[in-house]
C-alpha positions as CSV (number, residue, x, y, z in Angstrom):
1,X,74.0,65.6,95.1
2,X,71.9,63.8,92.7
3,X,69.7,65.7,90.7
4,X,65.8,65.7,90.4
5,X,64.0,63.7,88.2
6,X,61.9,65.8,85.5
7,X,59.4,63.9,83.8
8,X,58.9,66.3,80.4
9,X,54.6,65.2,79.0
10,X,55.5,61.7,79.1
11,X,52.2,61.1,79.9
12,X,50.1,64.4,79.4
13,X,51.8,65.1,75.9
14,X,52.4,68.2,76.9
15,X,55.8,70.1,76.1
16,X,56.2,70.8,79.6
17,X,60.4,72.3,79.3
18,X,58.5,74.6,76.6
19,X,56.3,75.8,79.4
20,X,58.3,76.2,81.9
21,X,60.7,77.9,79.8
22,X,58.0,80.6,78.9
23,X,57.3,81.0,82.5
24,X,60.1,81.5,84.0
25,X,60.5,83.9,81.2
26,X,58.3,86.2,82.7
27,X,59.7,85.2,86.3
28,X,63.3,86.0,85.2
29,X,61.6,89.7,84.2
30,X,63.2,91.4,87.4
31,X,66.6,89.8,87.3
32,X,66.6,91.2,83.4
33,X,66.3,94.4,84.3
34,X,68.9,93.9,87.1
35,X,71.5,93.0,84.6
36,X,70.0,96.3,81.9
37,X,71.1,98.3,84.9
38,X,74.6,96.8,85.8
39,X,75.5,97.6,82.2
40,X,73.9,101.1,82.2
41,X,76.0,101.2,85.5
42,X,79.5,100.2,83.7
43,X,79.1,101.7,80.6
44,X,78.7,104.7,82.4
45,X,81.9,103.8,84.6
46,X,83.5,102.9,81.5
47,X,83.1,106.5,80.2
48,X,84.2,108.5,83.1
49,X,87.1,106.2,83.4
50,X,87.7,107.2,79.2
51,X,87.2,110.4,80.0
52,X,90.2,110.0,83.1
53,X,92.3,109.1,81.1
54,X,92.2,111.6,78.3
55,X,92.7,114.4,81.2
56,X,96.1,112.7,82.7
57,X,97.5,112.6,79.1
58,X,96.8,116.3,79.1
59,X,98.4,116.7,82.5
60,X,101.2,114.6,81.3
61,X,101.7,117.1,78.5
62,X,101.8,120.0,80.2
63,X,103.4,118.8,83.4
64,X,106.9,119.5,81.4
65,X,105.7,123.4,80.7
66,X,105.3,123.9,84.6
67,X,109.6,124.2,85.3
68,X,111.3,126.8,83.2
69,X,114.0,124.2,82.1
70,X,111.5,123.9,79.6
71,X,111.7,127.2,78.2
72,X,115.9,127.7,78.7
73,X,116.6,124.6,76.2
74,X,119.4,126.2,74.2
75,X,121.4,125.2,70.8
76,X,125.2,125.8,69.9
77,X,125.9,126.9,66.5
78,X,129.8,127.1,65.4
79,X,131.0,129.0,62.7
80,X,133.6,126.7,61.6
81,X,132.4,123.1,61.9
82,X,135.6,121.3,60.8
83,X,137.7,123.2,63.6
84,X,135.0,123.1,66.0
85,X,131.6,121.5,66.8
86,X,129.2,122.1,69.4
87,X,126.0,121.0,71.0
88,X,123.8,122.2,74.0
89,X,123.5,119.6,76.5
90,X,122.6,122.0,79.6
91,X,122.4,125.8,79.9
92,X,125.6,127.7,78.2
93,X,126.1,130.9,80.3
94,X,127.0,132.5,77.4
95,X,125.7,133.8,74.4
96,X,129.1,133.5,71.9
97,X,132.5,131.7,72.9
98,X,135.9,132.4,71.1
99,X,137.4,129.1,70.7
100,X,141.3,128.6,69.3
101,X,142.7,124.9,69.1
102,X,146.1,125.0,70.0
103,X,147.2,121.3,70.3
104,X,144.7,118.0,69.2
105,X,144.9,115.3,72.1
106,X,146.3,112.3,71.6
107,X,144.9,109.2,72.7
108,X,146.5,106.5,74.9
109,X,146.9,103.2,73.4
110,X,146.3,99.8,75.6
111,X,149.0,97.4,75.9
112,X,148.5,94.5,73.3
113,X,150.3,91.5,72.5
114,X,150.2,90.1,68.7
115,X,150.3,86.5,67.6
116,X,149.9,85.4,64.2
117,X,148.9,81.9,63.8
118,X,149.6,78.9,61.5
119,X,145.9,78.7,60.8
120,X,143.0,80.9,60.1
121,X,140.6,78.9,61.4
122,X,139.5,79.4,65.1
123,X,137.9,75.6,65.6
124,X,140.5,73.5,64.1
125,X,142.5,71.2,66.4
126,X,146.2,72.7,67.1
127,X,148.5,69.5,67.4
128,X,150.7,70.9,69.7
129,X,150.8,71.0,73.6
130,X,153.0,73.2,75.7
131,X,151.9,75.7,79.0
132,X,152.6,79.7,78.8
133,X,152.1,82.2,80.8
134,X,151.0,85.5,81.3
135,X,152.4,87.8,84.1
136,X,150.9,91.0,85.3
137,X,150.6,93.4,88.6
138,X,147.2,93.5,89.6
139,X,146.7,95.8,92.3
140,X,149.7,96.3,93.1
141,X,150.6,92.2,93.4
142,X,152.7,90.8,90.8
143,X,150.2,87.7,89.4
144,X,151.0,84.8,87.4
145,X,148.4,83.1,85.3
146,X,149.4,79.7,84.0
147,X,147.6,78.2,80.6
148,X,148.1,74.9,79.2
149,X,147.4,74.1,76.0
150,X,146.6,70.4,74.9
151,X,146.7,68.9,71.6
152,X,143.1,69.2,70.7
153,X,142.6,72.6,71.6
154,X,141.7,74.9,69.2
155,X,142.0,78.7,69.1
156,X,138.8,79.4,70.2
157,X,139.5,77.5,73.5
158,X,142.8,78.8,74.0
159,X,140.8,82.0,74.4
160,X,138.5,80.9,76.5
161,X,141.0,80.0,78.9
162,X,142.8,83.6,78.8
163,X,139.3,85.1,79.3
164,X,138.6,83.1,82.4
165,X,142.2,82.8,83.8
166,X,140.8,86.5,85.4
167,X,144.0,88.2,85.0
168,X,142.7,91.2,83.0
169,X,143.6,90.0,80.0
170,X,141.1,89.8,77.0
171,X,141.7,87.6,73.8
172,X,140.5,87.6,71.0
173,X,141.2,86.4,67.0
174,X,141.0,87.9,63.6
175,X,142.2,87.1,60.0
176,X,144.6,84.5,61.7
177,X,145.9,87.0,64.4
178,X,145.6,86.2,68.3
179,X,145.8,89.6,70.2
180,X,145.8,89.8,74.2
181,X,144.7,93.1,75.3
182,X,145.2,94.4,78.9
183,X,141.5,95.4,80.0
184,X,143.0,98.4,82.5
185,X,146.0,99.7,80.4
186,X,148.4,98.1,82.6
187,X,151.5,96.0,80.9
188,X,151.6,92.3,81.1
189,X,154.2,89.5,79.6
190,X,153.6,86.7,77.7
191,X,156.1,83.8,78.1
192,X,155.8,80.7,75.8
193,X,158.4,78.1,75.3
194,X,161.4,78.5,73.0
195,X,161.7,74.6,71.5
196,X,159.0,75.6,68.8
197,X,155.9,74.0,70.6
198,X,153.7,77.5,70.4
199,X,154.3,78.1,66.7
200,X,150.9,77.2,66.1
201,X,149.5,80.5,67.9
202,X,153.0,82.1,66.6
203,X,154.2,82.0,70.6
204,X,158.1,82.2,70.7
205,X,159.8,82.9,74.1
206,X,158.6,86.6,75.7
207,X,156.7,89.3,74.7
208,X,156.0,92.5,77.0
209,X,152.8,94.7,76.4
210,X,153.1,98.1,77.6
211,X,151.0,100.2,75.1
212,X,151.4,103.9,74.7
213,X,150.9,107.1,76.9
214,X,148.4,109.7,75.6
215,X,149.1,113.5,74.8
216,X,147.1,115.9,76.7
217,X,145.7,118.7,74.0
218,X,145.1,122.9,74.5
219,X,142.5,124.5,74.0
220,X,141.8,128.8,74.3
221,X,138.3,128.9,75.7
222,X,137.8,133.1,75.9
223,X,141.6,133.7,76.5
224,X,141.7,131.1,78.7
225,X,143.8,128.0,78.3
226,X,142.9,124.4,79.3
227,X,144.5,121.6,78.8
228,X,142.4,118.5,77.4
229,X,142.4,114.3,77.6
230,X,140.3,113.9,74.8
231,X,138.8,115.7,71.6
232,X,135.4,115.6,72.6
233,X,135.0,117.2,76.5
234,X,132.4,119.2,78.3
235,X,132.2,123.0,79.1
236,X,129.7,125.3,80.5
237,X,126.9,123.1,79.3
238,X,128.6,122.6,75.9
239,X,129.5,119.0,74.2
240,X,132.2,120.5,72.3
241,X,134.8,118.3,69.6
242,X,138.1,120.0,68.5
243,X,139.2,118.2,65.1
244,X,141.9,120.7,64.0
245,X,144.3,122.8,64.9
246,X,142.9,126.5,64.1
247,X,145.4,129.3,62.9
248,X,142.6,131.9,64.3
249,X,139.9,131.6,66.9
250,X,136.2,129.8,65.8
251,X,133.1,131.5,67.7
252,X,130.2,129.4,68.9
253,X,127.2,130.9,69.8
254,X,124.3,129.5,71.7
255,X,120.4,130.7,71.7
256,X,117.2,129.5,73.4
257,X,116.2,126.7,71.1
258,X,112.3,128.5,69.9
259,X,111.8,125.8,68.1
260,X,111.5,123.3,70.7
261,X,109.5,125.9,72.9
262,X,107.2,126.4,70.1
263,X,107.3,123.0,69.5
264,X,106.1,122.1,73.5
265,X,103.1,125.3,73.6
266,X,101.7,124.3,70.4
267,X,101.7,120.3,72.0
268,X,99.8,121.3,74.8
269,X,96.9,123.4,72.5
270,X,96.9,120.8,70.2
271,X,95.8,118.0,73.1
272,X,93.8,120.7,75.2
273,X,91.8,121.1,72.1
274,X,91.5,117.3,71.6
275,X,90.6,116.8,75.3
276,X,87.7,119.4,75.2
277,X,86.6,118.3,72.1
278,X,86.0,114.9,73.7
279,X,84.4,116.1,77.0
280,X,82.1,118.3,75.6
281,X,80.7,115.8,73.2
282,X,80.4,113.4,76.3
283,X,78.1,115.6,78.1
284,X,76.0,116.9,75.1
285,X,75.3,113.3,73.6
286,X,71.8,112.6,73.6
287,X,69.7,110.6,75.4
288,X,67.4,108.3,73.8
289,X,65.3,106.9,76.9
290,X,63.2,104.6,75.4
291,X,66.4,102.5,74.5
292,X,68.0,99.7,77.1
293,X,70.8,97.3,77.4
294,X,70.1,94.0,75.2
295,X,69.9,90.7,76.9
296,X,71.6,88.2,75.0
297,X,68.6,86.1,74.4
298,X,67.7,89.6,72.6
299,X,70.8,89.8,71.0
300,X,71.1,86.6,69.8
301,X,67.6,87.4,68.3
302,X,68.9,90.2,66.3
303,X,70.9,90.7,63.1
304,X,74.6,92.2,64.4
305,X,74.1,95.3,62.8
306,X,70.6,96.4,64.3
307,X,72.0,94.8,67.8
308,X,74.7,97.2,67.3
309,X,72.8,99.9,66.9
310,X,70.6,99.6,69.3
311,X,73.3,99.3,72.0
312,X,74.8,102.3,70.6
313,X,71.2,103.9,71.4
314,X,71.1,102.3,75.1
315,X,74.8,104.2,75.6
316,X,74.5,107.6,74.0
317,X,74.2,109.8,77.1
318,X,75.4,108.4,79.8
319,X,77.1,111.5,81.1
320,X,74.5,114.6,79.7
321,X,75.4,117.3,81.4
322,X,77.4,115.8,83.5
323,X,78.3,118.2,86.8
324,X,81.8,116.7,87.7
325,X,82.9,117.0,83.9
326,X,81.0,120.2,83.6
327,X,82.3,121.9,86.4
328,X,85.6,120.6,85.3
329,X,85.7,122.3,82.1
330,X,84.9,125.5,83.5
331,X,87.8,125.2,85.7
332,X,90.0,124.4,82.7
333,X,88.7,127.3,80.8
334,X,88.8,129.5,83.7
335,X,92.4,128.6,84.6
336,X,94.2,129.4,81.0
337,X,91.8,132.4,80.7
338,X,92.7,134.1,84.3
339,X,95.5,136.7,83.9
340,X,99.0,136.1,85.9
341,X,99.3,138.2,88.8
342,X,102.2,138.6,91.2
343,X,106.3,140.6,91.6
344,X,108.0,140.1,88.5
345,X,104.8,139.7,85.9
346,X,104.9,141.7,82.5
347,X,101.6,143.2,82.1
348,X,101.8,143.0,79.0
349,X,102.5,139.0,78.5
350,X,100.1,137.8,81.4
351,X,97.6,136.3,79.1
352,X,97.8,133.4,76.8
353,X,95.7,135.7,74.0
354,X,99.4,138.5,74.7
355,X,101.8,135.6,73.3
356,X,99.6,134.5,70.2
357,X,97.4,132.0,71.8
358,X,93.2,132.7,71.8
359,X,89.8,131.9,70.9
360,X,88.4,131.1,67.1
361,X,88.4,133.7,64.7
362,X,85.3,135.9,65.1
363,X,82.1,134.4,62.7
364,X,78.6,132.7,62.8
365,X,79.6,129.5,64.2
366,X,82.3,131.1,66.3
367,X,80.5,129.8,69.6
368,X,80.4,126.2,68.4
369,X,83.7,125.7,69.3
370,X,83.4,125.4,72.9
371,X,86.6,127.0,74.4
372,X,89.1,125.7,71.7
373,X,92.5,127.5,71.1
374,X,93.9,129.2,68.4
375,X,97.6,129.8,68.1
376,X,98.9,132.9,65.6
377,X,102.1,130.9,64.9
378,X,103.9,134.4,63.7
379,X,102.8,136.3,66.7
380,X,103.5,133.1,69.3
381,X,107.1,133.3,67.9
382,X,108.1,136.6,68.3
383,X,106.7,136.6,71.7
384,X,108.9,133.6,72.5
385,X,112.1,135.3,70.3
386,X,111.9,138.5,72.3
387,X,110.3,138.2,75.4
388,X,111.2,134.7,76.0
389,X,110.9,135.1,80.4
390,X,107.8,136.2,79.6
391,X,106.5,133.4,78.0
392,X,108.2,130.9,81.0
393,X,106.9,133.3,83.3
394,X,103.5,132.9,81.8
395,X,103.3,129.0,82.2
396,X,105.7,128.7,85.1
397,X,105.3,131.2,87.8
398,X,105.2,129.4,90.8
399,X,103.3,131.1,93.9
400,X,103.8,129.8,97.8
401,X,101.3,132.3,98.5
402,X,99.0,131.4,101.8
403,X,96.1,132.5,100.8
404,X,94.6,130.1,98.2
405,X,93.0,132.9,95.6
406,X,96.2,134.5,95.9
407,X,98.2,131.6,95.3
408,X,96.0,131.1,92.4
409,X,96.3,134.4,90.6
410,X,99.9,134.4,90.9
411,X,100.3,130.4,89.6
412,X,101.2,130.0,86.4
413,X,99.1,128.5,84.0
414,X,100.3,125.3,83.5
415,X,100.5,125.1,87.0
416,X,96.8,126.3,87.7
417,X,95.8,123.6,85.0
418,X,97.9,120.6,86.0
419,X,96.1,121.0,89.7
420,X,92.7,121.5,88.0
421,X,92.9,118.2,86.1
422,X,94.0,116.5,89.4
423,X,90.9,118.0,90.9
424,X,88.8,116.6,88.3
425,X,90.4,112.9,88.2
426,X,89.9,112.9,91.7
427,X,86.7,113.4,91.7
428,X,86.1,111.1,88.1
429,X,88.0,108.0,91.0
430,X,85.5,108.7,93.1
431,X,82.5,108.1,91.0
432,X,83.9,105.5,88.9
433,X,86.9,104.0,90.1
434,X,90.1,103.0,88.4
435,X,91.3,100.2,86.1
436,X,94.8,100.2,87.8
437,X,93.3,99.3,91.4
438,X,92.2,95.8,92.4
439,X,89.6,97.2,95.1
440,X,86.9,99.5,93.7
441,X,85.7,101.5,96.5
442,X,83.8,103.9,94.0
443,X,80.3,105.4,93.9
444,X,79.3,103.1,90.7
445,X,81.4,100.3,92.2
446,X,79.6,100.2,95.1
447,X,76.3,100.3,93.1
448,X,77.8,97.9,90.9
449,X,78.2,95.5,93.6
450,X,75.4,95.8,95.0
451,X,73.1,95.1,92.1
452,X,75.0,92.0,91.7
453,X,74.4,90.7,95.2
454,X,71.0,91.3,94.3
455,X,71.4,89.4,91.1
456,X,72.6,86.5,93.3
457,X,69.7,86.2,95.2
458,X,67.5,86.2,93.0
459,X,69.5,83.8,91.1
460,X,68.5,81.4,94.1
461,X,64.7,82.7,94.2
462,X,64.4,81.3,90.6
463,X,65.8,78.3,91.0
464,X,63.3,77.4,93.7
465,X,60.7,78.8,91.3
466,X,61.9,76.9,88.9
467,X,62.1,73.3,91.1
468,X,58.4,74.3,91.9
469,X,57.4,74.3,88.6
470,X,59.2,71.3,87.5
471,X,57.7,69.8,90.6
472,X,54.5,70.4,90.4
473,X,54.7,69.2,86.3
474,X,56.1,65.8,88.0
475,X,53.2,65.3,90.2
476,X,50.5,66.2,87.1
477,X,52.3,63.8,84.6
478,X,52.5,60.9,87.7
479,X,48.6,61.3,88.2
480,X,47.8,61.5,84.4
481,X,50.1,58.3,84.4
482,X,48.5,56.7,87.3
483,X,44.8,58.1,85.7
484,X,46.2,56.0,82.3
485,X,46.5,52.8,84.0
486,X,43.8,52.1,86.3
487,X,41.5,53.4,82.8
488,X,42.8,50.5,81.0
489,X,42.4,47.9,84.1
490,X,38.7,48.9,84.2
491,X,38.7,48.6,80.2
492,X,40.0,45.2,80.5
493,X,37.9,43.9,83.4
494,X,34.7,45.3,81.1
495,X,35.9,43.6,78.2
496,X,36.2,40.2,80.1
């Protein structure tokens, strides 16, 4: 489509694109504040989406603290190191194992065949051409593989011929010595002529691989004996390496790993803390309402700094006393703070404030701090030294309970918490979406959309405007034009 012609005060003098840049300025008034509330309208889902996201890395955090596997992490300490060494690597059964080393295992050795070569060097041409072959049982089937080597081979392609010949026989070269290894510990033969035509890979008539049978070892586990294949084996949740034989027995002993509880509890605090830190000073940022979203015209207008600043203004805000992050955050609080109910609960370890875990110290700006934990490391470690169930009881308690306040009181609280935060997500997706989803069905999506379609029209709306104006610009410069010319035909006739 070709486009109109725009005749710009050709004849009036007049900077007419000027003009009909300034009105549509004023025309283009209601689309502006169409796009000011788009932005409002993503900046806002923007935040809740921030805001989602710092609650699942919370619920991440804790979602370990929910199984007592958590809590029953244990480490094996051995009195003797050199005679025996142990690590945890499930759940001993026991607290102390007597452990005498009787006999060390042996290892087997894997049949290998030894050639030493006239030449160290792998790529160099070998002369020499003859065919040997290498004989083996492979399931049961004796199997012949045949290799010719020419003149130019070298070592290096002699061995990439044993390697693909699939016979289950590896090569390999080192320091001028070709070795074929059985890849399954079962014998083979190597047969090479006997007139002297393999001496450059040191191959003289037949050589058998078998390799060598390993020695089981004994160990006295508790009075028990058990025969071993290796040094290094498995029991009851133990890694456990023999490296000597022991004249007398070596104790291990095993313990719940406090560290690593400690380590998870004070994790979790540490990112609760960080989360309602964030979400509180979300929803108490103020509002400064005389302050909108720049236009870039605006922007451009503007030194960065001040343009900065004044879109920092336009978002402060957003979510003030927001209800779905309020409510939220009372659920949170009210979820760590509730005591554990239910069969099996120690009165006196069915609070977080029991196990060293509570609110600020006492003082004038105690209240400032908005449901933030404390932990009382020396108190938090005791609890966990000698009331360990207790403490998993505390975070793990699960409850199948019908009746949902039931089931609630008798949760424990990282389970109470984790469901909370899913609550609240859920509810943040609904209002604003997610960044992993291609369709956003959301609340502010929706609006979102919207506004754009409404953007779009009057997109179109201007551009007619627009053509008007332009038009009607045309039609005044063609008259003023057409005034121009018949003013200097009667000029010339009165002049004649």
């Amino acid at each position: 489509m070709v486009g109109q012609i725009r005749f710009g005060g050709m004849a009036s003098g007049l900077d007419t694109e000027k003009i009909v840049k300034e009105l549509m300025k004023a025309e283009r008034m209601p689309v502006d504040r169409l796009h000011r509330q788009k932005q409002l309208q993503e900046w806002k889902r923007d935040a809740y989406r921030e805001m989602n996201t710092l609650m699942l890395e919370l619920q991440q955090t804790i979602d370990s603290l929910r199984f007592s596997g958590s809590f029953n992490k244990k480490i094996a300490t051995s009195e003797n190191s050199n005679v025996v060494s142990a690590t945890a690597t499930g759940k001993p059964g026991l607290s102390t194992y007597s452990i005498e080393v009787l006999q060390l295992a042996e290892p087997s050795t894997p049949p290998v065949a030894e050639f030493t070569t006239s030449t160290t060097d792998s790529t160099a041409a070998l002369g020499a051409s003859f065919t040997f072959t290498i004989d083996k049982t492979i399931d049961g089937t004796p199997t012949t593989a045949s290799i010719t080597v020419e003149a130019t081979d070298s070592i290096d392609s002699v061995i990439k011929k044993v390697n693909d010949a699939n016979i289950g026989v590896k090569a390999s070269f080192l320091n001028g010595k070709l070795v074929f290894s059985s890849t399954d510990s079962t014998a083979f033969t190597v047969n090479a002529p006997t007139d002297g035509s393999g001496a450059a890979l040191g191959m003289n008539g037949s050589v058998t691989a078998t390799g060598t049978a390993g020695t089981p070892g004994k160990v006295k586990i508790n009075g028990v004996e058990h025969e071993i294949t290796s040094n290094t084996f498995t029991y009851d949740g133990m890694e456990l390496t023999v490296k000597q034989v022991s004249a007398t027995p070596v104790v291990v002993s095993t313990k719940t790993d406090e560290d690593a509880v400690f380590d998870q509890i004070k994790s979790f605090v540490d990112k609760y803390n960080e989360v309602i830190e964030k979400i509180n000073a979300k929803i108490s940022e103020p509002r400064y309402r005389g302050y909108e979203p720049l236009t870039d015209e605006e922007r451009e207008a503007l030194p960065e700094k001040t343009a900065d600043k004044l879109e920092g203004m336009a978002k402060s805000g957003l979510l003030l006393r927001d209800s779905i992050l309020t409510t939220g955050l009372h659920n949170m609080r009210f979820a760590i703070s509730t005591p554990l109910q239910g069969a099996g609960v120690d009165t006196a370890f069915d609070t977080l404030s029991e196990i060293g875990i509570g609110g600020p110290p006492t003082g004038k700006y105690a209240y400032q701090e908005n449901g933030k934990l404390y932990i009382d490391e020396d108190k938090l470690r005791q609890a966990i030294s000698e009331n360990g169930d207790a403490v998993a009881k505390l975070f793990t308690n699960y409850s199948n309970n019908a009746d949902p306040a039931t089931k609630y009181k008798e949760s424990g609280i990282a389970e109470r918490l984790y469901d909370e935060l899913k609550k609240t997500m859920d509810e943040v997706t609904k209002k604003a979406g997610s960044s992993t989803t291609l369709f956003d069905d959301s609340v502010l999506g929706k609006s979102i959309q919207n506004i754009d379609d409404e953007i779009d029209r009057w997109e179109d709306r201007l551009q007619t405007i627009e053509d008007r104006y332009w038009k009607q610009f045309t039609a005044m410069e063609k008259a003023i034009a057409q005034y121009n010319s018949q003013g200097s035909w009667f000029a010339q006739m009165l002049a004649q």
